[in-house]
C-alpha positions as CSV (number, residue, x, y, z in Angstrom):
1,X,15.5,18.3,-12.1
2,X,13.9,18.7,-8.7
3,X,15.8,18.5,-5.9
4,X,15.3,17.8,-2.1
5,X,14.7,13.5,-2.5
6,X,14.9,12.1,0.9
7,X,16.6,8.4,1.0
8,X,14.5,6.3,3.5
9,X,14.9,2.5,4.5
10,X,13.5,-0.2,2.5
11,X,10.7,-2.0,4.0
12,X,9.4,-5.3,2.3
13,X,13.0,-6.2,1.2
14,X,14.1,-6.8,4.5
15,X,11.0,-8.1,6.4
16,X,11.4,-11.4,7.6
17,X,8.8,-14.0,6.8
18,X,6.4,-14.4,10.4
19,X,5.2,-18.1,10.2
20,X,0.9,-17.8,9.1
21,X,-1.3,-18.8,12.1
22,X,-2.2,-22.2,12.4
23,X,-5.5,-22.0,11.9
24,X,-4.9,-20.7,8.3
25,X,-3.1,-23.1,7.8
26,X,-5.3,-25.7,8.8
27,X,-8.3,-23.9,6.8
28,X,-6.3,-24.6,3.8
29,X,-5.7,-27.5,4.1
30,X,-9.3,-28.5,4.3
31,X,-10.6,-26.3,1.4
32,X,-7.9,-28.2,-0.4
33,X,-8.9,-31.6,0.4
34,X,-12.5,-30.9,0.3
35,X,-12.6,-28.7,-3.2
36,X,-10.6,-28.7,-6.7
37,X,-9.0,-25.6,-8.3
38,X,-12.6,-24.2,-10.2
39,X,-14.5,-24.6,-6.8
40,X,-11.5,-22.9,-4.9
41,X,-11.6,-20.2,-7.7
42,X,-14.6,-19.0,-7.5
43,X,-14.6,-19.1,-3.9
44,X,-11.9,-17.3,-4.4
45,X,-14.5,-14.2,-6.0
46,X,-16.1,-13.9,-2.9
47,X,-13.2,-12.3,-1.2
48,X,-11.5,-10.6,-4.5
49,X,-12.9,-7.1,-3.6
50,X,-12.9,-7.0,-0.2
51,X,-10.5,-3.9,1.4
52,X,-10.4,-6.0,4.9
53,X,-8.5,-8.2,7.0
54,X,-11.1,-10.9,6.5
55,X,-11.2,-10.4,2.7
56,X,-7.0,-10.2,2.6
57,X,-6.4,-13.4,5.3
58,X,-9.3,-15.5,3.0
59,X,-6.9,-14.6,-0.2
60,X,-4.0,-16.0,1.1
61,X,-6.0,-19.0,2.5
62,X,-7.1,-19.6,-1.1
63,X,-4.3,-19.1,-2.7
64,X,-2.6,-21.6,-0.2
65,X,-5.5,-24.2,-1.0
66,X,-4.9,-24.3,-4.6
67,X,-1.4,-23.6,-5.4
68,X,1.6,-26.3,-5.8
69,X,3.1,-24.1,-3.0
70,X,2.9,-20.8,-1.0
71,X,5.2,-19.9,2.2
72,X,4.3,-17.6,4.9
73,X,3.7,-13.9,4.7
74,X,1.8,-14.0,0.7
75,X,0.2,-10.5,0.6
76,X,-2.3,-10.7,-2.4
77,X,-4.0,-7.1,-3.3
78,X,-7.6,-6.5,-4.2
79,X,-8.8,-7.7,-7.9
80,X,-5.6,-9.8,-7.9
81,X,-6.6,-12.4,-10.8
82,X,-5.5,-15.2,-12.5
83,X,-5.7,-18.7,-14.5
84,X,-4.5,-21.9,-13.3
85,X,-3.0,-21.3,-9.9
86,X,-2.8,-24.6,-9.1
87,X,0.4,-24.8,-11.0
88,X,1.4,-21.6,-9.1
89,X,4.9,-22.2,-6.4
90,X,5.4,-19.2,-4.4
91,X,7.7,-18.5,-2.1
92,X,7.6,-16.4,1.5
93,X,7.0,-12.8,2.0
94,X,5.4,-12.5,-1.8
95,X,3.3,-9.3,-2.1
96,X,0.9,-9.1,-5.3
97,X,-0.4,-5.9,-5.9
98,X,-3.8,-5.1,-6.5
99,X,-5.7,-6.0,-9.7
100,X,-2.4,-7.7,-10.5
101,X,-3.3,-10.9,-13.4
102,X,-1.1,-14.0,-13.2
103,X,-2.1,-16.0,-16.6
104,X,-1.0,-19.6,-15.9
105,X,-1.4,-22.7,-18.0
106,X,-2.5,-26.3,-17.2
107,X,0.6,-28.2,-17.8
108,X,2.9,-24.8,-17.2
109,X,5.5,-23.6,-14.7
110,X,5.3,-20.3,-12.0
111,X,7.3,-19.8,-9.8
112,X,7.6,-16.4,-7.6
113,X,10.5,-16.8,-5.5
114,X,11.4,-15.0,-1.5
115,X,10.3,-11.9,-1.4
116,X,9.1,-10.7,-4.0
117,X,7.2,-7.3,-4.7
118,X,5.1,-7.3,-7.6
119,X,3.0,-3.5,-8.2
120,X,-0.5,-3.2,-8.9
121,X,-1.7,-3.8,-12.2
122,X,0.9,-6.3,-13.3
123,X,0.3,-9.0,-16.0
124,X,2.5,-12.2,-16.6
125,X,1.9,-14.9,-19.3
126,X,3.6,-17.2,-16.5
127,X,2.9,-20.4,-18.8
128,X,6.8,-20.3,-18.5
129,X,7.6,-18.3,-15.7
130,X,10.5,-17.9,-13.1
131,X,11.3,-15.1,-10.8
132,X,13.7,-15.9,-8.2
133,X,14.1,-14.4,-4.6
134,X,13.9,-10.8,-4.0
135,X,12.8,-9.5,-7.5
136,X,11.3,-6.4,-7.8
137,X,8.3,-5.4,-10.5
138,X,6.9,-2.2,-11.0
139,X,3.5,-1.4,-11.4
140,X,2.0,-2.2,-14.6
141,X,4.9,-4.0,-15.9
142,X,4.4,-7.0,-18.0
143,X,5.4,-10.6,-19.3
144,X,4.7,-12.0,-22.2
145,X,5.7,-15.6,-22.9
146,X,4.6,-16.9,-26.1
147,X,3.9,-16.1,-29.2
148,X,1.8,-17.3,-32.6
149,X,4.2,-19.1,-35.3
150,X,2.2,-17.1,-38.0
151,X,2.7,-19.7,-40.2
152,X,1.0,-21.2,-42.5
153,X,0.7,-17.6,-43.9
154,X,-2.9,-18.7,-45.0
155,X,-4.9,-18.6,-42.2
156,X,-5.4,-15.5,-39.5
157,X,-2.5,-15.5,-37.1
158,X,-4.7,-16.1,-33.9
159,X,-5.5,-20.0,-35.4
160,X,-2.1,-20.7,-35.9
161,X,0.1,-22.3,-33.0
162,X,1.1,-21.0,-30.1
163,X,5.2,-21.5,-29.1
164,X,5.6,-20.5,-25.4
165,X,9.2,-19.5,-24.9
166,X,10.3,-19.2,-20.8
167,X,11.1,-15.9,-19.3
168,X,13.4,-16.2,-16.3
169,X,14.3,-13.0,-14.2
170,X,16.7,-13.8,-11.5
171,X,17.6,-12.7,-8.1
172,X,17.7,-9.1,-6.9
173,X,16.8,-8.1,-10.1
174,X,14.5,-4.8,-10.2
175,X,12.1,-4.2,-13.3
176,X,10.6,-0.7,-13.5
177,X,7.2,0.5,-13.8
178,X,5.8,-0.2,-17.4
179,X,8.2,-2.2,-18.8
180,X,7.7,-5.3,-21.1
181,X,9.5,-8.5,-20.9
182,X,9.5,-10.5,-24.4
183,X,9.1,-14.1,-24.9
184,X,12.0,-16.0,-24.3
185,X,14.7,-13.4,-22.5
186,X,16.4,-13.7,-19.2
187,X,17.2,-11.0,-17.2
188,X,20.1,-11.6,-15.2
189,X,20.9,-11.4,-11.4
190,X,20.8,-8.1,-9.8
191,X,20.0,-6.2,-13.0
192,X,17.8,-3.1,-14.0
193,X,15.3,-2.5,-16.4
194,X,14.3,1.0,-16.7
195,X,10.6,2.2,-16.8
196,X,8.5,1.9,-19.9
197,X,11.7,-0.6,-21.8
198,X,11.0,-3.3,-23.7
199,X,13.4,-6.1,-23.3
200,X,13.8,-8.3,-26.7
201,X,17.3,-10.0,-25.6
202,X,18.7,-11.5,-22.6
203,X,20.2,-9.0,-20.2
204,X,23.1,-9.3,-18.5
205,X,23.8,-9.5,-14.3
206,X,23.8,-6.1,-12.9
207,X,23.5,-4.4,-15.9
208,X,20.8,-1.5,-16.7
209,X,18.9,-1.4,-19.7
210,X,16.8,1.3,-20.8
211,X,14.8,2.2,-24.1
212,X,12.6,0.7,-26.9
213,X,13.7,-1.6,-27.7
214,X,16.2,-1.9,-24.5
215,X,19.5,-1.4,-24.6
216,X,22.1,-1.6,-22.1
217,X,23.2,1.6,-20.2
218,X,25.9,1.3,-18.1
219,X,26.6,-1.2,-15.5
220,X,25.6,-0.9,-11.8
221,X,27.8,1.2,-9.5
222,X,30.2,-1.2,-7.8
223,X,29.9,-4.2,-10.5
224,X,33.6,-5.0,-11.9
225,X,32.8,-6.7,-15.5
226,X,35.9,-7.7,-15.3
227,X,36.2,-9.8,-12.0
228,X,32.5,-11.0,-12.7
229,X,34.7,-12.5,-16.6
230,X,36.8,-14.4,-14.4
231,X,34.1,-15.9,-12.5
232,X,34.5,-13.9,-9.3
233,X,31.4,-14.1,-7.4
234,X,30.3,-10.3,-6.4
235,X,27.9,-11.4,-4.2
């Protein structure tokens, strides 16, 4: 194993929130009562590819016009996509990495809580979707939130219903590059899902889980599964 890593401190994580100028604010507001969500969309493609300040600020903007809710500080990358964000609630100091793909539904819940980093190329079926504050996605790490019955056996699996199942991830939690969440788990509070897993069951608070399909590991340094049994509160 290489040695020589350097520990340096965290940026994002502890940012605080700086309040968005008021005239974004006000912009917003207008698109919002002048457009609806397809109009704001696909004004939305004008600034999807831009690299500058202009092209970023007119992101957030947009993504402030449309969605149920967006705080201060939203970071969204370049080729960041999406489907219904106007059932989207999104919290402060939210980056989305670029070409990230956000795949709502019409009568569905997102929700992206404080500070939360997501990497570039990240996908979430967020038909039934909660992260909660300071969650951490890798790149390329995914969600997927429902699933086809398969039944009846008769006809191709892609006509038969769809059963969205909700995928919760809460706070502090950390979930590594690659990795898979499957329909219907919850990962707990400050826990770790190592790159490339694939989570098919609910993982525990501050556990780490590793593997295909994941498995738990060990628990994280300082976490007393024991105090946590008696209802201790470790944080």
């Amino acid at each position: 194993m290489a040695e020589g890593g350097r520990i340096i401190p965290a940026m994002h994580g502890r940012q605080e929130p700086v309040p968005d100028p008021p005239h974004e604010v006000e912009l917003a507001a207008a698109l919002r009562a002048a457009e609806d969500p397809k109009r704001l969309a696909e004004l939305y493609g004008r600034f999807s590819q831009g690299e500058g300040w202009f092209d970023a600020m007119m992101r957030r903007v947009l993504f402030r016009a449309a969605a149920r809710q967006v705080g201060d500080g939203l970071q969204v990358g370049v080729g960041v996509g999406f489907r219904h964000w106007e059932t989207f609630e999104i919290g402060s100091r939210v980056f989305i990495g670029a070409q990230a793909y956000i795949q709502g539904r019409f009568d569905g819940t997102c929700r992206i809580g404080n500070h939360v980093w997501i990497g570039p190329q990240a996908y979430f079926d967020a038909r039934d979707l909660v992260l909660e504050d300071y969650v951490g996605w890798g790149p390329g790490a995914r969600v997927l939130g429902s699933v086809h019955t398969g039944l009846p056996i008769d006809v191709p699996i892609i006509q038969t219903d769809l059963e969205i199942r909700p995928v919760r991830v809460g706070k502090w939690a950390d979930i590594g590059t690659g990795a898979i969440l499957l329909p219907g788990v919850t990962v707990g509070q400050g826990a770790i899902v190592g790159a490339g897993a694939v989570v098919t069951k609910d993982v525990p608070a501050f556990a780490i889980v590793a593997g295909v399909p994941a498995r738990f590991v060990r628990w994280r340094e300082g976490f007393d599964p024991d105090r946590a049994g008696r209802g201790e509160s470790q944080s």
